[in-house]
PDB file of the backbone (N, CA, C, O) and the ligand in Angstrom, with CONECT records:
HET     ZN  A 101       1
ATOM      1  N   UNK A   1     -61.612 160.872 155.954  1.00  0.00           N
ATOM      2  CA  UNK A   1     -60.708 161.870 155.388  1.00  0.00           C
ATOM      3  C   UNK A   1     -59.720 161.201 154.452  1.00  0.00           C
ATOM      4  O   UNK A   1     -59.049 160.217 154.764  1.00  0.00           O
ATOM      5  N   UNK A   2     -59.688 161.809 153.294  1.00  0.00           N
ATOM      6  CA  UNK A   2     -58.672 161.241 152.009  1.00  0.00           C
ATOM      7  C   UNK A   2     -57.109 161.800 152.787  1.00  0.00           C
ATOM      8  O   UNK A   2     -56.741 162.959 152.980  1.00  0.00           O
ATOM      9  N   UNK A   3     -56.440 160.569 153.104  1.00  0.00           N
ATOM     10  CA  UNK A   3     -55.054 160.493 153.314  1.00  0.00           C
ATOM     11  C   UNK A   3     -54.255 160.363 151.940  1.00  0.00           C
ATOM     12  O   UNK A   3     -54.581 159.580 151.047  1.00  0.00           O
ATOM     13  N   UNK A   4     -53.338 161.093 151.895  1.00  0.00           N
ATOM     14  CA  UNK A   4     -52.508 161.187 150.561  1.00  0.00           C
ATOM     15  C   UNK A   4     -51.306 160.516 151.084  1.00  0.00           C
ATOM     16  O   UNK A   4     -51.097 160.855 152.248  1.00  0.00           O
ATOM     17  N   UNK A   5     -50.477 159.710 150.639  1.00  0.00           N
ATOM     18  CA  UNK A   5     -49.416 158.522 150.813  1.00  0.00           C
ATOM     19  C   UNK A   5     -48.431 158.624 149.340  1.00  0.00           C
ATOM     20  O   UNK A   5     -48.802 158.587 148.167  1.00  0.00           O
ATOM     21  N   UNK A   6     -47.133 158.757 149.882  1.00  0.00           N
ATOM     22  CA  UNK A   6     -46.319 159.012 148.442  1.00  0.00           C
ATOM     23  C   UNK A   6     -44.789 158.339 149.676  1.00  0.00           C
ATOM     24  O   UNK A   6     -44.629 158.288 150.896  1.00  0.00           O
ATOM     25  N   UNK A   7     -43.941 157.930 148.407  1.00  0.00           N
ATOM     26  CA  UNK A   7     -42.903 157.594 148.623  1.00  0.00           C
ATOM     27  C   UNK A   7     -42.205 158.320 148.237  1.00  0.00           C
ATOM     28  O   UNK A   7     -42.189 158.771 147.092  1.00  0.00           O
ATOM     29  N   UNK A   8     -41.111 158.710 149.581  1.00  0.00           N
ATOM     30  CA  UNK A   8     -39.849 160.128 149.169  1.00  0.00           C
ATOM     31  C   UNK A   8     -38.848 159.312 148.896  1.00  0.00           C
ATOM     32  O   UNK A   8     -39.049 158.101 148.804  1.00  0.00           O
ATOM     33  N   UNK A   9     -37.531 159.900 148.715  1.00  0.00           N
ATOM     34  CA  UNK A   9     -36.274 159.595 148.654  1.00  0.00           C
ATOM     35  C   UNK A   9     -35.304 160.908 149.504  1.00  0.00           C
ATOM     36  O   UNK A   9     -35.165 161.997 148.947  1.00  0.00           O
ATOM     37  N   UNK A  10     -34.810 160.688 150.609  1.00  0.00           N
ATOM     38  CA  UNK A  10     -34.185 161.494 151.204  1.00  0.00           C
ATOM     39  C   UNK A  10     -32.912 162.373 150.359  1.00  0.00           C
ATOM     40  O   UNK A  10     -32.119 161.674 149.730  1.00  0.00           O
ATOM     41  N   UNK A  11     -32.743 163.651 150.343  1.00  0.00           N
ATOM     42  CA  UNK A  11     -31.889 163.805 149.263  1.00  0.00           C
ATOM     43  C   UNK A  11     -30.576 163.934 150.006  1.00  0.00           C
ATOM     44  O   UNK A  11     -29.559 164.410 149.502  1.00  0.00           O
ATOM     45  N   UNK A  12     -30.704 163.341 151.600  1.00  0.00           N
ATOM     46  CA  UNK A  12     -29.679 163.859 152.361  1.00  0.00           C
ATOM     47  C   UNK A  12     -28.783 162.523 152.240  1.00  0.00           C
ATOM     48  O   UNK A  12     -27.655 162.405 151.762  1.00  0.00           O
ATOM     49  N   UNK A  13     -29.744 161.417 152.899  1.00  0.00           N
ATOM     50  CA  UNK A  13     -28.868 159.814 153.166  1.00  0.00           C
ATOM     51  C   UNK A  13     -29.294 159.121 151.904  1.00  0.00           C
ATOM     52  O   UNK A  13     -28.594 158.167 151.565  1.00  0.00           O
ATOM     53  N   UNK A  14     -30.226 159.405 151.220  1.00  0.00           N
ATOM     54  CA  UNK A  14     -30.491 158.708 150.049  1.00  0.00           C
ATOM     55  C   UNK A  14     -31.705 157.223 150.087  1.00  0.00           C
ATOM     56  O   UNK A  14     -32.051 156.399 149.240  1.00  0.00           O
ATOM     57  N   UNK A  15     -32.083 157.483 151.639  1.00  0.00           N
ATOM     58  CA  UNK A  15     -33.252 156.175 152.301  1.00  0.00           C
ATOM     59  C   UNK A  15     -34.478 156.803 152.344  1.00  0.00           C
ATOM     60  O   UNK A  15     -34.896 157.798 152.936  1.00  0.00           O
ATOM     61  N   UNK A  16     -35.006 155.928 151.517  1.00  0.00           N
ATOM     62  CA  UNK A  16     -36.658 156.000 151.058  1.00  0.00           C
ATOM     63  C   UNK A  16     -37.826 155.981 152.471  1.00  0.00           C
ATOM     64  O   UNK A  16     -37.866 155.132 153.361  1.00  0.00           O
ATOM     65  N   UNK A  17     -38.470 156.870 152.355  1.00  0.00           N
ATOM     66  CA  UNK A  17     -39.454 156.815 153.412  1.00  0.00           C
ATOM     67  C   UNK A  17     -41.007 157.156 152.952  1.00  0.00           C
ATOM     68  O   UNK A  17     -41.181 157.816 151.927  1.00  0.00           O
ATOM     69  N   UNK A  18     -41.913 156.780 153.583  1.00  0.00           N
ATOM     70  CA  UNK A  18     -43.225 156.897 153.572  1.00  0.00           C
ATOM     71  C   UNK A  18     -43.660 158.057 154.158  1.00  0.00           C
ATOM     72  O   UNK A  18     -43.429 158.331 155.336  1.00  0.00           O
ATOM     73  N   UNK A  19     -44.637 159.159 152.964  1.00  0.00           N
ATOM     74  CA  UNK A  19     -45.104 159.999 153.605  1.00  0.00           C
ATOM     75  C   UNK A  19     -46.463 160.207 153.500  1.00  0.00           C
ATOM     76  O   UNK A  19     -47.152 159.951 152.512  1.00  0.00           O
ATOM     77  N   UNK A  20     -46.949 160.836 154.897  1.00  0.00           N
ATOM     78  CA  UNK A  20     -48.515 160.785 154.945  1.00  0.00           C
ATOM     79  C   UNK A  20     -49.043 161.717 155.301  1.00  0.00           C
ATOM     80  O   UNK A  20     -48.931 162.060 156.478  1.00  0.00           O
ATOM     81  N   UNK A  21     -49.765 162.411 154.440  1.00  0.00           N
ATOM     82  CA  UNK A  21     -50.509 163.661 154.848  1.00  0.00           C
ATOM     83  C   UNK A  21     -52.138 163.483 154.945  1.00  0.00           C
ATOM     84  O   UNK A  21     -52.812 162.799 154.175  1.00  0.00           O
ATOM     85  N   UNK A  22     -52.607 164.217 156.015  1.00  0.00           N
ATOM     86  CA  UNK A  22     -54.027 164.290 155.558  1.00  0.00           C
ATOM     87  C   UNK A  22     -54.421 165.323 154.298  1.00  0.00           C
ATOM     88  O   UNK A  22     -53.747 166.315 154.021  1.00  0.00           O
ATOM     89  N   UNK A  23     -55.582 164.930 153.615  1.00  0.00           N
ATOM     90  CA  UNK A  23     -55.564 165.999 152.127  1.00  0.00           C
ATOM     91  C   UNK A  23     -55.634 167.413 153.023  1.00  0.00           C
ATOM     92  O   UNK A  23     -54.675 168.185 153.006  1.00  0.00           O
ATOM     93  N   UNK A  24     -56.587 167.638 153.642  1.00  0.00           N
ATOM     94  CA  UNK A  24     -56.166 169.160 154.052  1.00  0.00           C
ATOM     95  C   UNK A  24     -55.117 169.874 154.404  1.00  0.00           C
ATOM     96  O   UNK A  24     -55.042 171.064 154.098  1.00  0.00           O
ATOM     97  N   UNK A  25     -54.173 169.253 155.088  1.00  0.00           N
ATOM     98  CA  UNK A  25     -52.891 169.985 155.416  1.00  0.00           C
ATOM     99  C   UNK A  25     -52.260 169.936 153.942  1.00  0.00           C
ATOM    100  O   UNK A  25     -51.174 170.513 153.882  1.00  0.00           O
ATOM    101  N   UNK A  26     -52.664 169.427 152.862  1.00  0.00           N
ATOM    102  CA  UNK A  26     -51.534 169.630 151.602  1.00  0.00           C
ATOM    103  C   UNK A  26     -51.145 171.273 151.336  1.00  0.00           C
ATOM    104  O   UNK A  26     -51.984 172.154 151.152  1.00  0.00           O
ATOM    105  N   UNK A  27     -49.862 171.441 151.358  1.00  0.00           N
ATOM    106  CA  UNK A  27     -49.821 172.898 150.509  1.00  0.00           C
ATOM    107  C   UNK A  27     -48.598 172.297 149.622  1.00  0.00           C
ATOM    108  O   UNK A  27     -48.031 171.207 149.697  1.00  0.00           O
ATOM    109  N   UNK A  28     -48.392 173.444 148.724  1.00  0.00           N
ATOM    110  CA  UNK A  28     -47.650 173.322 147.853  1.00  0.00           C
ATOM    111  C   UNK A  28     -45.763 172.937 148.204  1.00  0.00           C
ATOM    112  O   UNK A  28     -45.076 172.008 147.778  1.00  0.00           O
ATOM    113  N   UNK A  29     -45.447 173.938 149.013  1.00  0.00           N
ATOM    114  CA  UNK A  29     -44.545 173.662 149.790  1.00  0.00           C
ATOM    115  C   UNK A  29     -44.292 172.896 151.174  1.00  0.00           C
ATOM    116  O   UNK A  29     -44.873 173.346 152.162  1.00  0.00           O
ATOM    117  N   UNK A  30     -43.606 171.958 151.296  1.00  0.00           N
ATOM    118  CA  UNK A  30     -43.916 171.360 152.499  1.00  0.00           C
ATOM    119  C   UNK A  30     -42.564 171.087 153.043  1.00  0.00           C
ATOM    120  O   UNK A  30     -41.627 170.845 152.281  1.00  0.00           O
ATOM    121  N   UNK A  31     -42.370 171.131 154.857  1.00  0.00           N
ATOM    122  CA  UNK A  31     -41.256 170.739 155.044  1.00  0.00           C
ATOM    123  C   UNK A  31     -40.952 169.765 156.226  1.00  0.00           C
ATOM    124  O   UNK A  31     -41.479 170.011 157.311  1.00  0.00           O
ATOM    125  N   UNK A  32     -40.395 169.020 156.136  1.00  0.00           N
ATOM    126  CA  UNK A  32     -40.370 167.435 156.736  1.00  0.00           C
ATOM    127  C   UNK A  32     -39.321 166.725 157.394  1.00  0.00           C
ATOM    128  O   UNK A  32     -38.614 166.179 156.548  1.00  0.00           O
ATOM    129  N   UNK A  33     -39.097 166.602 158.069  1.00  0.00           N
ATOM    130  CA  UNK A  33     -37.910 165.764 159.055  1.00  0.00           C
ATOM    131  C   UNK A  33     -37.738 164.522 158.257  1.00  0.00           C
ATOM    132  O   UNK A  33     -38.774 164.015 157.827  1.00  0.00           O
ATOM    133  N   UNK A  34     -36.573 163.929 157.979  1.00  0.00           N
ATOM    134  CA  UNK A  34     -36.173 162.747 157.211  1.00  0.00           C
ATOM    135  C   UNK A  34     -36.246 162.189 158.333  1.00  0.00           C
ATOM    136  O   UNK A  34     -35.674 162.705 159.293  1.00  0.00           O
ATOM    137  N   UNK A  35     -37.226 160.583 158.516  1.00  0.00           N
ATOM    138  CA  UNK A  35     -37.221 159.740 159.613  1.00  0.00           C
ATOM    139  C   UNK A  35     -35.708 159.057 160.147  1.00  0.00           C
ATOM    140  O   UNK A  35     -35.341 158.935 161.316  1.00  0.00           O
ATOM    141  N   UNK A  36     -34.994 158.673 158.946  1.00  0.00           N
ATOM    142  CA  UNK A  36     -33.548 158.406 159.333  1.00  0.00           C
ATOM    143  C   UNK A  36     -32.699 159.234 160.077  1.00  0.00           C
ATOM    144  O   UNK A  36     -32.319 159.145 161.244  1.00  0.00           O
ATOM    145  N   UNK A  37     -32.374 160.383 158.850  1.00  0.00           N
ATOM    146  CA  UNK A  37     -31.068 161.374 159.283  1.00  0.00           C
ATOM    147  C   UNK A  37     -31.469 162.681 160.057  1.00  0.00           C
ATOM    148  O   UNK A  37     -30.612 163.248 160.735  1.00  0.00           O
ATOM    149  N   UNK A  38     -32.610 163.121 159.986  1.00  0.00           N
ATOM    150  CA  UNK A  38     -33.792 163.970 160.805  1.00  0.00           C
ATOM    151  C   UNK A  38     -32.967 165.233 160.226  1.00  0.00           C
ATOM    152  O   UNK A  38     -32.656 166.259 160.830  1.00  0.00           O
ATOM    153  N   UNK A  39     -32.712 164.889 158.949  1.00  0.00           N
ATOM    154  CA  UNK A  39     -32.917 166.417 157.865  1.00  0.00           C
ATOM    155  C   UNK A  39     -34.146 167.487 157.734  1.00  0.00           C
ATOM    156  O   UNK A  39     -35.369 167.348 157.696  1.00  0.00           O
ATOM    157  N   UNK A  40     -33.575 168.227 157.699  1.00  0.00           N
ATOM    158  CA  UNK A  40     -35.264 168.981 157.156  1.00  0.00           C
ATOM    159  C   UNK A  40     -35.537 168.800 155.474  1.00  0.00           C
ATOM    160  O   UNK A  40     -34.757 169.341 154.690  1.00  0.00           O
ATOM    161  N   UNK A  41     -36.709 167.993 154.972  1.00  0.00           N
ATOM    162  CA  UNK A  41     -36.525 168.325 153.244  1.00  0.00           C
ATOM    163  C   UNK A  41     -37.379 169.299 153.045  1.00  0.00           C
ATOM    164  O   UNK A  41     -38.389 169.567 153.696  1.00  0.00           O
ATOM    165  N   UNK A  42     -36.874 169.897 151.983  1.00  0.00           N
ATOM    166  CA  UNK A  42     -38.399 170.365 151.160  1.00  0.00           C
ATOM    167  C   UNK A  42     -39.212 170.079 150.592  1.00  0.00           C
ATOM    168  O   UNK A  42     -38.714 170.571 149.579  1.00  0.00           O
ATOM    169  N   UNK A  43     -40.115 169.694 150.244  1.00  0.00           N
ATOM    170  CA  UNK A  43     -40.796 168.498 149.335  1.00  0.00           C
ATOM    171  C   UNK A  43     -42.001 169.549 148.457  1.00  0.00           C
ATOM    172  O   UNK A  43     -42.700 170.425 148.967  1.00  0.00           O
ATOM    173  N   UNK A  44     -41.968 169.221 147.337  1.00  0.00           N
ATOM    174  CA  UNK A  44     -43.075 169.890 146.362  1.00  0.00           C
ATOM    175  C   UNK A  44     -43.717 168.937 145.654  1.00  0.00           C
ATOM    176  O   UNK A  44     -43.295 168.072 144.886  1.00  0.00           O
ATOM    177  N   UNK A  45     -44.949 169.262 146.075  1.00  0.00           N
ATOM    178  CA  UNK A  45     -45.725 168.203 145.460  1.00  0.00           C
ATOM    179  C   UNK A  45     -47.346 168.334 144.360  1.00  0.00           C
ATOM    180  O   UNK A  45     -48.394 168.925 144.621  1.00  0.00           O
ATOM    181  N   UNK A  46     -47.135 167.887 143.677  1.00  0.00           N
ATOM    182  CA  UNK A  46     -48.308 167.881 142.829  1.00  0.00           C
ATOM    183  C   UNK A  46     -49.496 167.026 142.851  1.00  0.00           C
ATOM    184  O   UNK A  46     -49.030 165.937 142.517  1.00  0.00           O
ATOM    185  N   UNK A  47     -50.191 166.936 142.958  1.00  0.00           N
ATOM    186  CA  UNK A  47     -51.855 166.115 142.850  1.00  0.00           C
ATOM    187  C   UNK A  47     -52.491 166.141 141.635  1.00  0.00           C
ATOM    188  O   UNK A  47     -52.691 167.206 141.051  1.00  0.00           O
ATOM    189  N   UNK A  48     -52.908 164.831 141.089  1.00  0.00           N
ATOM    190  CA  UNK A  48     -53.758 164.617 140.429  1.00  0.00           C
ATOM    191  C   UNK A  48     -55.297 165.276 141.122  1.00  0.00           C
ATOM    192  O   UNK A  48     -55.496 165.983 142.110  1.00  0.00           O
ATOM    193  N   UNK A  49     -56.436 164.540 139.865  1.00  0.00           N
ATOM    194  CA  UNK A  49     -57.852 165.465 140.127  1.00  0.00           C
ATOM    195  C   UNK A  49     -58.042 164.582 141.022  1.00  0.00           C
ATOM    196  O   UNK A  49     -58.971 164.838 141.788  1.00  0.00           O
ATOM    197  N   UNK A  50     -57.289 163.288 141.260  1.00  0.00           N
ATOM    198  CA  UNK A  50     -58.032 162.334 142.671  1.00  0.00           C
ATOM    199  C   UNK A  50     -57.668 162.533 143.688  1.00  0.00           C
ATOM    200  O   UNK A  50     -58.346 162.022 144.580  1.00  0.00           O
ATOM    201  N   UNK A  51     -56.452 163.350 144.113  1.00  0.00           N
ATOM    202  CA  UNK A  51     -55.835 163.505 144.851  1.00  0.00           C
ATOM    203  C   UNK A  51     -54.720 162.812 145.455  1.00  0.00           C
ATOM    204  O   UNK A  51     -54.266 162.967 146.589  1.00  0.00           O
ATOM    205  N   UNK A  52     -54.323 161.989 144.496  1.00  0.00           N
ATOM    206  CA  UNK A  52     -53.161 161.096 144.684  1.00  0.00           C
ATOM    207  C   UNK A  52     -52.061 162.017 144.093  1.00  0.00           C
ATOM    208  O   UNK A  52     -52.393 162.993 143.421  1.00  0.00           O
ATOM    209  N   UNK A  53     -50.907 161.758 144.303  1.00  0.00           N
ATOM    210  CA  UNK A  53     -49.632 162.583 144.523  1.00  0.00           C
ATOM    211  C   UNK A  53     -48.734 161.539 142.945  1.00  0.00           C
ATOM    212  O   UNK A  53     -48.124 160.490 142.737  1.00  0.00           O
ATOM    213  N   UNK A  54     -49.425 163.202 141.966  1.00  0.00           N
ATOM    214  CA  UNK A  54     -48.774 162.598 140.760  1.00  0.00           C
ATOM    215  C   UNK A  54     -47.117 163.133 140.307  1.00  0.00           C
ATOM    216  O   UNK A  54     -46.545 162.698 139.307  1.00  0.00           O
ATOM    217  N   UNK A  55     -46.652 163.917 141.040  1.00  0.00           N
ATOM    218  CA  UNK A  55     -45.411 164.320 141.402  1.00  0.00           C
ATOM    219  C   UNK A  55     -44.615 164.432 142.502  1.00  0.00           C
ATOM    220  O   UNK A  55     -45.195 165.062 143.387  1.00  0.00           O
ATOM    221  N   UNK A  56     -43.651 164.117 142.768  1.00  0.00           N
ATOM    222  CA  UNK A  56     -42.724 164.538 143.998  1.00  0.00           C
ATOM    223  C   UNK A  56     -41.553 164.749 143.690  1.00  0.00           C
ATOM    224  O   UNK A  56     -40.894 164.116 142.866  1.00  0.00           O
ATOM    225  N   UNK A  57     -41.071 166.039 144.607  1.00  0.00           N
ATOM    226  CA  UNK A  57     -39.882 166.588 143.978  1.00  0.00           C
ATOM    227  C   UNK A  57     -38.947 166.816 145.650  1.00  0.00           C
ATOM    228  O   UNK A  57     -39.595 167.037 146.672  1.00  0.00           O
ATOM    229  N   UNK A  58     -37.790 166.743 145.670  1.00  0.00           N
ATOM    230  CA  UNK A  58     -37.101 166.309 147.671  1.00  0.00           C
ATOM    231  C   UNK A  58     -36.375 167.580 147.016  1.00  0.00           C
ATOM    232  O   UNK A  58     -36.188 167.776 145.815  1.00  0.00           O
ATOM    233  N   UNK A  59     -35.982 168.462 148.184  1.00  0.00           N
ATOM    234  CA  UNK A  59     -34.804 169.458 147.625  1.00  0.00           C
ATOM    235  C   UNK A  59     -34.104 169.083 149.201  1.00  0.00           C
ATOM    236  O   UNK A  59     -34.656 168.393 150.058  1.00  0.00           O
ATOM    237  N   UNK A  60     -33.091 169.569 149.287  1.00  0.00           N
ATOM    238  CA  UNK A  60     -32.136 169.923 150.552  1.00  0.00           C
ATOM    239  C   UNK A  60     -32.675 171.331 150.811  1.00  0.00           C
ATOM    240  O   UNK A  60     -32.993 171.996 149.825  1.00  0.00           O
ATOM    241  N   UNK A  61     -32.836 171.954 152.261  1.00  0.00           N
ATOM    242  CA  UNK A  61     -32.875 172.738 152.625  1.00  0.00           C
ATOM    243  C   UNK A  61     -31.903 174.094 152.590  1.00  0.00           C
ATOM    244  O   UNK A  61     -32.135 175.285 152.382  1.00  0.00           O
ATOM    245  N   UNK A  62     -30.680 173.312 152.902  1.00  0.00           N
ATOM    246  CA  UNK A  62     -29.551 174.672 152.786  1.00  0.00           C
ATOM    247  C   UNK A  62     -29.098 175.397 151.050  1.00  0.00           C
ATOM    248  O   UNK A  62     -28.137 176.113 150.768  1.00  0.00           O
ATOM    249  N   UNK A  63     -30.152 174.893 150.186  1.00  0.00           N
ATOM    250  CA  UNK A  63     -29.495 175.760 149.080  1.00  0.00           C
ATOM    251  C   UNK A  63     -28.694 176.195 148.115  1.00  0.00           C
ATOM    252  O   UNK A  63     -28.871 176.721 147.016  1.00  0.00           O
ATOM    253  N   UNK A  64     -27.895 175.911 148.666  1.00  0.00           N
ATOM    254  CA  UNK A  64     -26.391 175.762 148.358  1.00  0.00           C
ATOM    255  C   UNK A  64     -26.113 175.009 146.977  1.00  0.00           C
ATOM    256  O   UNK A  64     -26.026 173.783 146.919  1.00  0.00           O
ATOM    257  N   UNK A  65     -26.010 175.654 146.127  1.00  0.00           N
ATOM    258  CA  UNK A  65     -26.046 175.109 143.941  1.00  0.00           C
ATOM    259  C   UNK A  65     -24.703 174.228 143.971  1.00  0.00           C
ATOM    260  O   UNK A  65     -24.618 173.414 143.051  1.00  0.00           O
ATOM    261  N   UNK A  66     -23.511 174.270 145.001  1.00  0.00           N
ATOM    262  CA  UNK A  66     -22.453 173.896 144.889  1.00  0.00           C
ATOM    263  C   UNK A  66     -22.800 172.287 145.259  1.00  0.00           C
ATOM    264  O   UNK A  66     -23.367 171.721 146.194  1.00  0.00           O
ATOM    265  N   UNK A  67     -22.181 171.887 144.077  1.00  0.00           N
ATOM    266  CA  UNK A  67     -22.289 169.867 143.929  1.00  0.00           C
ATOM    267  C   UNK A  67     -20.635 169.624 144.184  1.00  0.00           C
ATOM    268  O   UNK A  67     -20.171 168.484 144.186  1.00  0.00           O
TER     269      UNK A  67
HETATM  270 ZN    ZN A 101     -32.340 161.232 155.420  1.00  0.00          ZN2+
END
């Protein structure tokens, strides 16, 4: 089974982690416990035709536009 492997950036603590999906569970939206701060992220992700992860995008969960 093609495992897909991409490096996040937590958008909560800002510490990089390894993520691993099997290709079937990929969907477009995905949501993930930060191994550090055990945030929830959102993560959106794009695939190339090989199935390697030619985009990644981390959002925060709560929404909130206020910086
Ligand atoms: Zn974190």
């Amino acid at each position: 089974m093609n495992i897909i492997k991409t490096r996040l950036h937590c958008p909560y603590c800002g510490k990089s982690f390894d993520l691993e999906l099997e290709e079937r569970t990929y969907e477009d939206d995905l949501l993930e416990e930060c191994p550090m701060c055990g945030n929830s992220i959102e993560i959106h992700l794009q695939l190339d035709q090989e199935g390697k992860v030619s985009k990644a995008e981390v959002h925060q969960l709560d929404g909130d536009a206020d910086e």
